[in-house]
C-alpha positions as CSV (number, residue, x, y, z in Angstrom):
1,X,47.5,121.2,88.7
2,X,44.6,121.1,91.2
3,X,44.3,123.0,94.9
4,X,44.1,120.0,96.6
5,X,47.8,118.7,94.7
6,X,49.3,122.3,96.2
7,X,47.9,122.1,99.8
8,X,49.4,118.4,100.3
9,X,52.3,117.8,101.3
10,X,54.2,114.3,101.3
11,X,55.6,113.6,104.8
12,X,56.7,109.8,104.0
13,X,53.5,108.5,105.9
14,X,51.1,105.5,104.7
15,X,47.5,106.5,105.9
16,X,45.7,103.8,107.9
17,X,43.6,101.1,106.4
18,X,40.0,102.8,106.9
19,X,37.8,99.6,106.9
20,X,34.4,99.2,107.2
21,X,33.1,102.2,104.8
22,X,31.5,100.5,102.1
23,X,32.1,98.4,99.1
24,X,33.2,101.3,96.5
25,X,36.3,101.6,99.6
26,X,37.4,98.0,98.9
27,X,37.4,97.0,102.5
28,X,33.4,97.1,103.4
29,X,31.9,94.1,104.6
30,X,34.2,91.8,105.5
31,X,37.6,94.9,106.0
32,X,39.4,92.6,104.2
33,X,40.0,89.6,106.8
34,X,37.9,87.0,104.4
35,X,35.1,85.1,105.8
36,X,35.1,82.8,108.1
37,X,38.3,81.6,110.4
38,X,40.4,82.4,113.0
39,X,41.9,85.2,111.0
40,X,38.5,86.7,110.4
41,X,37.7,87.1,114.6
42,X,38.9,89.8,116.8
43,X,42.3,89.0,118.6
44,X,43.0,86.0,115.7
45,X,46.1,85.5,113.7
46,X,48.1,86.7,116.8
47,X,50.5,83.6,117.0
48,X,53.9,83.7,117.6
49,X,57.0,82.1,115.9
50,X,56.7,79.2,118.2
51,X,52.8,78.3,117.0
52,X,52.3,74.8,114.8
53,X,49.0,75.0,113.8
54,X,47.5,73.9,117.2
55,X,49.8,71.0,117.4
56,X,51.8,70.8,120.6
57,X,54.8,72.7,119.9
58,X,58.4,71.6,119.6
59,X,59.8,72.6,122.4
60,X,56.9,71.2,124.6
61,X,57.4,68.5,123.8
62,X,61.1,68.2,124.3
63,X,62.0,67.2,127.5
64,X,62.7,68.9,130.8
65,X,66.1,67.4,132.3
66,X,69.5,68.3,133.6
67,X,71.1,70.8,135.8
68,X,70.8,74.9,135.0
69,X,71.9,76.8,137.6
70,X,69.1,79.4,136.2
71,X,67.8,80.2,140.3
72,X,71.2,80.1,141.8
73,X,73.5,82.4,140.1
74,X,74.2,85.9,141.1
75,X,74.8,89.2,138.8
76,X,75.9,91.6,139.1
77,X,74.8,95.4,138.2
78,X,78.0,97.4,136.9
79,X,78.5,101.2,138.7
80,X,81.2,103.4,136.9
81,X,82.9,104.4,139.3
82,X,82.8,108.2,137.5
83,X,79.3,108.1,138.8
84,X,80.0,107.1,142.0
85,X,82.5,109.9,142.5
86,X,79.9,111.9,141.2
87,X,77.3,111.2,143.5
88,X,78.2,109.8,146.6
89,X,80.1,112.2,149.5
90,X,81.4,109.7,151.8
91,X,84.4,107.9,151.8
92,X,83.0,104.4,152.4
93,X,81.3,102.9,149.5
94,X,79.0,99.3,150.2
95,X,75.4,98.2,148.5
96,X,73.7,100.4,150.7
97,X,75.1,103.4,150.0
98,X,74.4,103.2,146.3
99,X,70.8,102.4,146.9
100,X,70.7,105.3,149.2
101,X,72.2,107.5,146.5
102,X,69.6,105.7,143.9
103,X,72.8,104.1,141.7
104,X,71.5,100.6,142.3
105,X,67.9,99.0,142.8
106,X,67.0,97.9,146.4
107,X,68.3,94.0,147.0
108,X,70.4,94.2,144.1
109,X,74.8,93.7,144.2
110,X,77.0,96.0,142.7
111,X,80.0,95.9,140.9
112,X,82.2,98.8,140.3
113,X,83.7,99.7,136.7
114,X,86.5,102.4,135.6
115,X,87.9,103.0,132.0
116,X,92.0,104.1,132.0
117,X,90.6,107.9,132.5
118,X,89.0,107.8,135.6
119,X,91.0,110.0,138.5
120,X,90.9,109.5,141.6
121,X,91.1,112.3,144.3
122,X,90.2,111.0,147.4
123,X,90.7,108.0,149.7
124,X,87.7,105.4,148.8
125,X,87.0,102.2,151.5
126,X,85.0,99.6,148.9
127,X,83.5,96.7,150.4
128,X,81.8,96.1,146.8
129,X,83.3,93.9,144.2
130,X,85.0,96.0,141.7
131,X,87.0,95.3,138.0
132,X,90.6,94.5,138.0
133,X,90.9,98.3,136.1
134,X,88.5,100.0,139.0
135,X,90.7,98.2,141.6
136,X,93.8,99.8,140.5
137,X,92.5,102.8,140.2
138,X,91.0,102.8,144.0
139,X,94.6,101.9,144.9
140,X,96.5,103.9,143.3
141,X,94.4,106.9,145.0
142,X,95.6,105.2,148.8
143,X,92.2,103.6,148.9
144,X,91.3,100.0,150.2
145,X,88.8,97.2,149.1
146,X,87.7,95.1,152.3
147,X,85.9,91.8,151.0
């Protein structure tokens, strides 16, 4: 047993690849990327799954046709409604008060969620959409959703 066997301690790491130190290290000269090519430069060998060798790819050439409705559609951000109890004082819950109360991201529409175990103390106006469980539960505490 040596001193330098005791003071080390294995902590699951690999070391990094020290390249560049001279040829007794194995990786002097050429640290190991070969000699010439692509994969020898800085920034080469970085394709992605997509790359063909420099042949235009597959899905470039495929092509571009047909309806998506991509720009037009709207989502959605779900609230709990939990959190909205939580946070918000008022009585009268719309888009602007949850981006006043930081719940939602400015421009963005909001949709309120509840689980079964949400309850419901006071008397809520929502002019948000909500879920078919957060509905009931809004209701069921005397409060109304407008729109």
């Amino acid at each position: 047993m040596t001193l330098d066997a005791i003071l080390t301690t294995d902590t699951g790491r690999k070391q990094r690849r020290r390249v560049g130190r001279g040829i007794g290290s194995g990786l002097g000269k050429t640290c190991g990327r070969g000699m010439k090519g692509e994969g020898s430069r800085t920034g080469g060998k970085n394709r992605g799954p997509m790359f063909e060798g420099g042949q235009k790819p597959f899905w470039m050439r495929l092509p571009k046709r047909g309806f998506s409705n991509f720009v037009s559609q709207v989502v959605y951000t779900p609230v709990p409604l939990t959190v909205i109890i939580a946070r918000v004082k008022g009585d009268e819950i719309t888009n602007e008060v949850l981006i006043a109360a930081g719940l939602l991201s400015k421009g963005a529409l909001a949709k309120i969620t509840a689980g079964t175990d949400v309850a419901l103390q006071r008397k809520l106006t929502v002019k948000v959409r909500a879920t078919a469980s957060a509905k009931a539960t809004i209701e069921a505490a005397g409060g109304t959703l407008v729109g």
